[in-house]
RODO-2510 file (C-alpha; in nm, 4 decimals, decimal comma):
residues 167
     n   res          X          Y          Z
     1     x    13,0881     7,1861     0,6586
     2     x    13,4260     7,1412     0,3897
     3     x    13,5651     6,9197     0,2321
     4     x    13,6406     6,5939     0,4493
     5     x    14,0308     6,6110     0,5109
     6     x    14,1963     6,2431     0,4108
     7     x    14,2270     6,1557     0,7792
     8     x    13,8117     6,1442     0,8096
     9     x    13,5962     5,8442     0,7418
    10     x    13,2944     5,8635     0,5392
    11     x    12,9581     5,7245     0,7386
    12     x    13,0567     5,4116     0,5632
    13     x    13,3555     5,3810     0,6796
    14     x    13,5875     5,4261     0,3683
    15     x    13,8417     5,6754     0,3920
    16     x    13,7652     6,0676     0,1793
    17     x    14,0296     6,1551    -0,0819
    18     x    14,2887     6,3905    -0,0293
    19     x    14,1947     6,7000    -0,0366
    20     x    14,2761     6,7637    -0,3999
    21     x    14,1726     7,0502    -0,6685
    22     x    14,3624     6,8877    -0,9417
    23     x    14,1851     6,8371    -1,2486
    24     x    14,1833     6,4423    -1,1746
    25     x    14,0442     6,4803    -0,8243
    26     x    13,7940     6,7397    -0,9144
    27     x    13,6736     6,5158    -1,1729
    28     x    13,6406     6,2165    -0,9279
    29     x    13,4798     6,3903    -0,6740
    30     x    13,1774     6,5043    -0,9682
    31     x    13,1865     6,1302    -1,1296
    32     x    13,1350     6,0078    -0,7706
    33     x    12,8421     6,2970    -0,6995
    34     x    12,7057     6,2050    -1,0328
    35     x    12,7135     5,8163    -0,9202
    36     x    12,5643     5,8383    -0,5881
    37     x    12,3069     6,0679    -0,6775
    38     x    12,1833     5,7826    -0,9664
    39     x    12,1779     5,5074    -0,7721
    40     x    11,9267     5,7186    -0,5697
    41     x    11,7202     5,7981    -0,8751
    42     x    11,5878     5,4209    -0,8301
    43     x    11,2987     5,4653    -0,5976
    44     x    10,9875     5,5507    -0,5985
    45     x    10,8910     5,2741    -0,8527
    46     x    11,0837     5,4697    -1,0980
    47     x    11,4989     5,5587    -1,2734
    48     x    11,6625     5,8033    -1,2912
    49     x    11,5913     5,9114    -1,6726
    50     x    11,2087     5,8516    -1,5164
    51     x    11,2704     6,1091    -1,2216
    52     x    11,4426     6,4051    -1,4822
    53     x    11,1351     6,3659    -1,6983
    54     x    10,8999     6,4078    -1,3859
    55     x    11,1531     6,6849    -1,3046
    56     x    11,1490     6,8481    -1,6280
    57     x    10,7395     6,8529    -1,7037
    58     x    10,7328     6,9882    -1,3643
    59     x    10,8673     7,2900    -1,4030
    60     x    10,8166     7,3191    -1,7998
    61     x    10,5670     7,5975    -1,9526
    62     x    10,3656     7,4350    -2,2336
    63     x    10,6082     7,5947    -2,4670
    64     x    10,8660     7,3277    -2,3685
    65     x    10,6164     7,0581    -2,2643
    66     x    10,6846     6,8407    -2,5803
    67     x    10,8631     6,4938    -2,5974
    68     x    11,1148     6,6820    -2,8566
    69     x    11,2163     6,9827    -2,6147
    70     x    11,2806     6,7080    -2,3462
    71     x    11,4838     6,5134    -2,5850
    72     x    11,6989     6,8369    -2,6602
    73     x    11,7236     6,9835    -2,3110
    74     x    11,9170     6,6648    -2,2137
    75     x    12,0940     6,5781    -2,5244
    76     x    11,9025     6,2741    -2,5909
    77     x    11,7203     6,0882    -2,8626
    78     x    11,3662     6,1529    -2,9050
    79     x    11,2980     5,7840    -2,9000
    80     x    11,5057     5,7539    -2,5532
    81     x    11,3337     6,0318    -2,4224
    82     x    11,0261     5,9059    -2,5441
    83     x    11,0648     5,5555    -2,3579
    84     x    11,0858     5,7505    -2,0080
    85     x    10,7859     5,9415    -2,0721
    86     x    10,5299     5,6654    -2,2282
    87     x    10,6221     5,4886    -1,8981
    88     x    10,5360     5,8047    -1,6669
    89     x    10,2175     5,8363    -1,8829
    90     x    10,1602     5,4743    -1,8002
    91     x    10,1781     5,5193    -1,4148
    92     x     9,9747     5,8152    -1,4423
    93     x    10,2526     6,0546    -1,3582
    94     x    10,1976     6,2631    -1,6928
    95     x     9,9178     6,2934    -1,9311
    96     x     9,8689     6,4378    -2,3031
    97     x     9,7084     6,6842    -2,3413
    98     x     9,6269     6,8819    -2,6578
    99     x     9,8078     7,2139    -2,6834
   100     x     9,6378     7,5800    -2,6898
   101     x     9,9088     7,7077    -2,9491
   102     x     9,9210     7,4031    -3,2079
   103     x     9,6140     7,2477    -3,3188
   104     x     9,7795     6,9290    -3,4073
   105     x    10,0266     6,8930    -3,1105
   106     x    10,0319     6,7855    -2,7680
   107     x    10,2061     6,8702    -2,4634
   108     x    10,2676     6,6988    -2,1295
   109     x    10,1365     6,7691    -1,7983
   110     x    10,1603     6,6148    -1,4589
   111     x     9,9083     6,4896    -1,2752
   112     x     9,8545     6,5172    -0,9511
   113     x     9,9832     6,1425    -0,8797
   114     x    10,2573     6,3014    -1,0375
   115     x    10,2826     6,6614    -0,8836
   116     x    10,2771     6,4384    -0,5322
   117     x    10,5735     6,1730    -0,6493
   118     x    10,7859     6,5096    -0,7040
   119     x    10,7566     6,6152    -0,3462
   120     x    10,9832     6,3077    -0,2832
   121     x    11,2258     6,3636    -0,5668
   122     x    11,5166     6,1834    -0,4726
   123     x    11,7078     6,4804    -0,6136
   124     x    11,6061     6,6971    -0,2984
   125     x    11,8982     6,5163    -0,0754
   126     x    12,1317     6,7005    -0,3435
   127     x    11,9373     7,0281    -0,3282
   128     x    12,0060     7,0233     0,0098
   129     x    12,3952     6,9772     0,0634
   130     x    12,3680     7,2642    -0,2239
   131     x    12,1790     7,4602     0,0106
   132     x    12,4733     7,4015     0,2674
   133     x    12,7411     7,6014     0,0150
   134     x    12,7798     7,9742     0,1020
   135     x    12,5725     8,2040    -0,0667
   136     x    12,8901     8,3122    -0,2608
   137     x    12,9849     8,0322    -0,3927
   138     x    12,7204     7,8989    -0,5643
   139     x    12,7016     8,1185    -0,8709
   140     x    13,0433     8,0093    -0,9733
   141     x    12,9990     7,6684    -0,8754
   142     x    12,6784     7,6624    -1,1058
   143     x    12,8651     7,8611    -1,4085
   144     x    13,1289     7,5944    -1,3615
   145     x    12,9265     7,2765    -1,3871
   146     x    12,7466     7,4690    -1,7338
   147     x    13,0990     7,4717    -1,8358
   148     x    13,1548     7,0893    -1,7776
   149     x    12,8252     7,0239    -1,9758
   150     x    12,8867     7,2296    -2,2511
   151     x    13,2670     7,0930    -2,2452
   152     x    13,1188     6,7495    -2,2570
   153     x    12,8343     6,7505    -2,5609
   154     x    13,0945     6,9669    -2,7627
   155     x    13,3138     6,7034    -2,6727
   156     x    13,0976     6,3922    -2,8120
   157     x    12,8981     6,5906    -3,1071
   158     x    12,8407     6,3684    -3,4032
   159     x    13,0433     6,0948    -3,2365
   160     x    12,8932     5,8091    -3,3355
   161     x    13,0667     5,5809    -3,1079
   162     x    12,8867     5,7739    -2,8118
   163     x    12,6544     5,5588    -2,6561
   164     x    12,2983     5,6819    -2,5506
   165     x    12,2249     5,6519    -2,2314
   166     x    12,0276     5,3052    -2,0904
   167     x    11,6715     5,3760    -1,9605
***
């Protein structure tokens, strides 16, 4: 399956781009992956920033398992990565849990509420068109988007007219 040619119809009817790999395109095409997949992220009774903190704690060692590490990870606040996670503690999706290595710390843990919301990650309808991409292709597909990221916190460092973004 390639990219749809400008002649083909989405399943809604609205006509694909051009096929395109200038700079502008490219970035349309991610802006409109990133939007599609985020108006996704609202189901299950929770958002998006809700779903990537059930994401992260699920696959976090208890090394990373902290509110802090969360907040860095994803370039956030502690306080608006703190807002996702008090609400997954309050629908019993994570839980606190003292930590082995710090004495006065805690860490975060799913439960298994939690461990069976993430079987229906809304994420998993990307996973699977990534599946889709030749073998080959997806290491430099994945360097790529690390680029973009990097690209894009360099970009907004110690900007203060950056907005966070809304929970």
């Amino acid at each position: 399956m390639g990219i749809r040619r400008a002649s083909q119809r989405s399943p809604t009817g609205v006509r694909w781009m051009k096929h395109s790999c200038t700079s502008r395109a490219v970035a349309e095409l991610l802006t409109q992956v990133g939007r599609l997949t985020h108006s996704r992220g609202f189901t299950g009774g929770l958002n998006p920033a809700q779903w990537m903190a059930l994401r992260y704690f699920s696959q976090a060692n208890e090394s990373v398992a902290t509110v802090m590490k969360f907040a860095e990870h994803y370039g956030s606040s502690r306080g608006t990565a703190s807002q996702s996670i008090s609400a997954l503690v309050r629908k019993g999706y994570l839980v606190r849990q003292p930590s082995r290595g710090k004495k006065s710390s805690h860490v975060l843990v799913l439960t298994e509420a939690g461990r069976m919301l993430i079987e229906h990650d809304p994420i998993n309808h990307l996973i699977d068109g990534i599946e889709e991409l030749p073998d080959a292709k997806k290491p430099v597909f994945a360097e790529s988007l690390e680029f973009l990221i990097r690209h894009l916190f360099d970009a907004h460092s110690g900007d203060p007219d950056v907005l966070e973004p809304s929970e």
